[in-house]
Residue frames relative to the residue before (quaternion, step in Angstrom):
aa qw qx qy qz dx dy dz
X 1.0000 0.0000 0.0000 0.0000 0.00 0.00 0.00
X 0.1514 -0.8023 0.5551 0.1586 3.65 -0.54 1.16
X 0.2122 0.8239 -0.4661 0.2426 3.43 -0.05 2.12
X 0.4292 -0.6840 0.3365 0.4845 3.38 -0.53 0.69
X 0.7485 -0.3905 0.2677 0.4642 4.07 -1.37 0.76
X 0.6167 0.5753 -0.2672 0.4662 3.67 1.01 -1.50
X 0.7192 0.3960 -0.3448 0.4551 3.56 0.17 -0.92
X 0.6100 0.5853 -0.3576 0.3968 3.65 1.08 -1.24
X 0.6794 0.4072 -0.3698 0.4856 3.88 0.75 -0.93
X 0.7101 0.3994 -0.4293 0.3898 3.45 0.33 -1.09
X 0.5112 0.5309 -0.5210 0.4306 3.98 0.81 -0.22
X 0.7946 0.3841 -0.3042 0.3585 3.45 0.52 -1.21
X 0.3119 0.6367 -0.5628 0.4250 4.10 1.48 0.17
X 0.7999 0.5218 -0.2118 0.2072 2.86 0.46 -1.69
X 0.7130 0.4377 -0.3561 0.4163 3.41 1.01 -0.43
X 0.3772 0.6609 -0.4374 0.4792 3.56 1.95 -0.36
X 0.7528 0.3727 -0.2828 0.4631 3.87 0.17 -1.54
X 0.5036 0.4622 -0.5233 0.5089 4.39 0.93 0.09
X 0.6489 0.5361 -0.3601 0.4023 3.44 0.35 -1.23
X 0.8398 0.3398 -0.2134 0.3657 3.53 0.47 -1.23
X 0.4245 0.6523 -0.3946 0.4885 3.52 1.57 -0.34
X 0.7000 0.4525 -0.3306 0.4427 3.76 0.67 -1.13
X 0.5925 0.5519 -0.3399 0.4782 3.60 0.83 -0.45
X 0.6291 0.5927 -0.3888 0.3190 3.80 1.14 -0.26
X 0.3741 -0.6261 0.5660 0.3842 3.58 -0.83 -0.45
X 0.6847 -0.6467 0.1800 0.2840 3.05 -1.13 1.60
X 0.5469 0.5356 -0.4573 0.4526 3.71 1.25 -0.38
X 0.8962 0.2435 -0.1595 0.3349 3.28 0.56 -0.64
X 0.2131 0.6647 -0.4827 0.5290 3.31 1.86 0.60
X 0.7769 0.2938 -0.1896 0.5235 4.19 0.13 -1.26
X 0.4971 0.5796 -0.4142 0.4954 3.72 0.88 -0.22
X 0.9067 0.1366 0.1383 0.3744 3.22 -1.22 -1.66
X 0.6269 0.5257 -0.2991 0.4911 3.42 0.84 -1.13
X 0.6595 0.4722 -0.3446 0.4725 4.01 0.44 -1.13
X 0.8703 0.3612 -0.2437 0.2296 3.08 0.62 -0.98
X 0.3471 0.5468 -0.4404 0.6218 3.34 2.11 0.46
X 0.7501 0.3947 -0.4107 0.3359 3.28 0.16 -0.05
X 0.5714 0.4840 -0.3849 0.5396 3.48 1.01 -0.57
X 0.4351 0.7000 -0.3555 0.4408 4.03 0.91 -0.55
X 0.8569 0.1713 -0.1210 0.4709 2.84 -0.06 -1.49
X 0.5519 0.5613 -0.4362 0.4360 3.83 0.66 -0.26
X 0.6714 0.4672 -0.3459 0.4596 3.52 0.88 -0.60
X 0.5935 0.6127 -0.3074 0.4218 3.36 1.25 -0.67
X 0.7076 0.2975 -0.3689 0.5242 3.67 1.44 -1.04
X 0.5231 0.5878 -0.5043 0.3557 3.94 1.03 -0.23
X 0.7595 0.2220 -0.3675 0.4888 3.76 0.73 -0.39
X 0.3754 0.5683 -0.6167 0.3947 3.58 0.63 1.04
X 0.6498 0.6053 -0.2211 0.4030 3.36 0.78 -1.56
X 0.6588 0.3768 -0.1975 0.6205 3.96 1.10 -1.02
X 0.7377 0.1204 -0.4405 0.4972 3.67 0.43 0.06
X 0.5331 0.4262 -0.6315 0.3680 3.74 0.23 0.58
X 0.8567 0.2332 -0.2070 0.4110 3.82 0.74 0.00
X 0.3691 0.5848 -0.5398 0.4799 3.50 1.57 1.14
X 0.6611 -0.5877 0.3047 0.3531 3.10 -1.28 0.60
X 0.6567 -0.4157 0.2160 0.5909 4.09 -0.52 0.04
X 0.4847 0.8094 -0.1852 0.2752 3.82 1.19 -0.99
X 0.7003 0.2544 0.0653 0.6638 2.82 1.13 -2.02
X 0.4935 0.6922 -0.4990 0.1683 3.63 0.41 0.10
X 0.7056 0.4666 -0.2972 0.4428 3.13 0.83 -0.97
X 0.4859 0.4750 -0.5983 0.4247 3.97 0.58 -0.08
X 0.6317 0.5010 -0.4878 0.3346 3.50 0.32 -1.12
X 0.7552 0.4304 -0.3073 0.3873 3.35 0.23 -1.67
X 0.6501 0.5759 -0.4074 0.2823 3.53 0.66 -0.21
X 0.5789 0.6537 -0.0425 0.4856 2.84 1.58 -1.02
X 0.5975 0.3530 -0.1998 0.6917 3.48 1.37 -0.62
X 0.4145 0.5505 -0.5843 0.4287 3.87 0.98 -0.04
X 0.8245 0.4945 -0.1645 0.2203 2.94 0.03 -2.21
X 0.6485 0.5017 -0.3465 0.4557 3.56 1.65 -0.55
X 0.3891 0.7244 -0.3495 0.4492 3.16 1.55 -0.45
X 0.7978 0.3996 -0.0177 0.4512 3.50 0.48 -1.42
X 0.4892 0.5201 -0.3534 0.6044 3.11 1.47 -0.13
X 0.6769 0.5363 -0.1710 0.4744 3.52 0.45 -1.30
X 0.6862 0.4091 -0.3080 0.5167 3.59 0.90 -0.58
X 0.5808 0.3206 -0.4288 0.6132 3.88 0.87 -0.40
X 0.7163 0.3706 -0.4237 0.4125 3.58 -0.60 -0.36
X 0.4206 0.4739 -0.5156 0.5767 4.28 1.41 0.24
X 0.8572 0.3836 -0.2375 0.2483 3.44 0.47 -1.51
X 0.4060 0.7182 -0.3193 0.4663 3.41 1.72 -0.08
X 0.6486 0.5075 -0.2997 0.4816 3.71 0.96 -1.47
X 0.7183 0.4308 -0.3634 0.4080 3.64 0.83 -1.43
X 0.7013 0.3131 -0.3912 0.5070 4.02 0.23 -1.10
X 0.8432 0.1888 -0.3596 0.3523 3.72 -0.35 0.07
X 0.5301 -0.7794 0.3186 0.0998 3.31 1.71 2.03
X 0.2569 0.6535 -0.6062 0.3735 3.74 1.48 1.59
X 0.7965 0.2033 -0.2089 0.5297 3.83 0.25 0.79
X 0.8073 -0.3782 0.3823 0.2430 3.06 -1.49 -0.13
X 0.1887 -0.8037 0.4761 0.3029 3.96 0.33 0.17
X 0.4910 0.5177 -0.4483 0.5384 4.04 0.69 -0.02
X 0.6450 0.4462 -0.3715 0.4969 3.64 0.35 -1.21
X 0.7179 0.5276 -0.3359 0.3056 3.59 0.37 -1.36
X 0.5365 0.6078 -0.2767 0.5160 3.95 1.22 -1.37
X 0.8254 0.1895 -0.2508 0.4689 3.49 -0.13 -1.40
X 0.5701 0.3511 -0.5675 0.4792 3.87 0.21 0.61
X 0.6138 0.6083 -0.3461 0.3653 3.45 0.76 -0.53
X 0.4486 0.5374 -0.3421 0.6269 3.56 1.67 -1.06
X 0.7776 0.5253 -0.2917 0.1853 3.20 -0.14 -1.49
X 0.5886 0.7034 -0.0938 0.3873 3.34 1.80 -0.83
X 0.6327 0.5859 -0.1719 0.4763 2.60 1.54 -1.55
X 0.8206 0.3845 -0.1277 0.4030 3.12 0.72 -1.39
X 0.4188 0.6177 -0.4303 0.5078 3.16 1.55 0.76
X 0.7140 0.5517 -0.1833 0.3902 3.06 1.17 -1.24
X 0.3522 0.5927 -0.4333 0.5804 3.62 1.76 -0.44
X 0.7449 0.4905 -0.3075 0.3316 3.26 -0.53 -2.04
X 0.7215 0.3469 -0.3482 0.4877 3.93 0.62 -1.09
X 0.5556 0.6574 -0.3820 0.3364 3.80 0.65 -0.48
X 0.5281 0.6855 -0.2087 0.4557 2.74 1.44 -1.68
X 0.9060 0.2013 -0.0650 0.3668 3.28 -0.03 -1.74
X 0.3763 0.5984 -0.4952 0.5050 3.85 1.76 0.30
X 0.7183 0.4605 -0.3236 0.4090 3.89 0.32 -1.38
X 0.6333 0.5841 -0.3753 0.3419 3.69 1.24 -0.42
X 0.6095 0.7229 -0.1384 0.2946 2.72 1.52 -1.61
X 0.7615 0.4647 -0.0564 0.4484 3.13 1.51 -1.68
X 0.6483 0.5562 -0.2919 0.4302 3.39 1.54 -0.73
């Protein structure tokens, strides 16, 4: 896949937060779980539009894929304190976030400078 590294992790969250959705019970599989997923997909759809908006318009995207980011991280920290998953599973997506969240920093401070 010829993608930029960022888009590659936030692809691979994404199959972590399927994996861990299936592990839910159905009330909360269509609840919380769907809606981490729609979260974080929006987060790699406005990766995907600022890796191919012009230099101008990048940064709304990347902002924008912050804020789902950050969405996506409370709704990690929601599963762990009201103990709807595993807590190991929860950390290493949580790691996994973070270091998304560098990578977009990374490339927002370019964007703007």
């Amino acid at each position: 896949m010829d993608s930029l590294p960022i888009i590659n992790k936030t692809y691979e969250a994404y199959k972590t937060i399927i994996d861990l959705n299936n592990k839910l019970e159905k009330r909360r599989k269509y609840s919380i779980g769907l809606s981490l997923e729609n979260s974080i997909l929006d987060c790699m759809e406005s990766l995907v539009m600022a890796k191919n908006a012009p230099k101008t318009l990048k940064a709304g995207y990347l902002i924008k894929a912050g804020s789902k980011l950050e969405v996506s991280t409370l709704k990690l920290r929601l599963l762990l304190e009201l103990r709807f998953i595993n807590e190991t599973k929860i950390f290493q997506l949580h790691t996994q976030f973070d270091e998304i969240g560098r990578m977009l920093g990374g490339w927002l401070k370019s964007v703007q400078s």
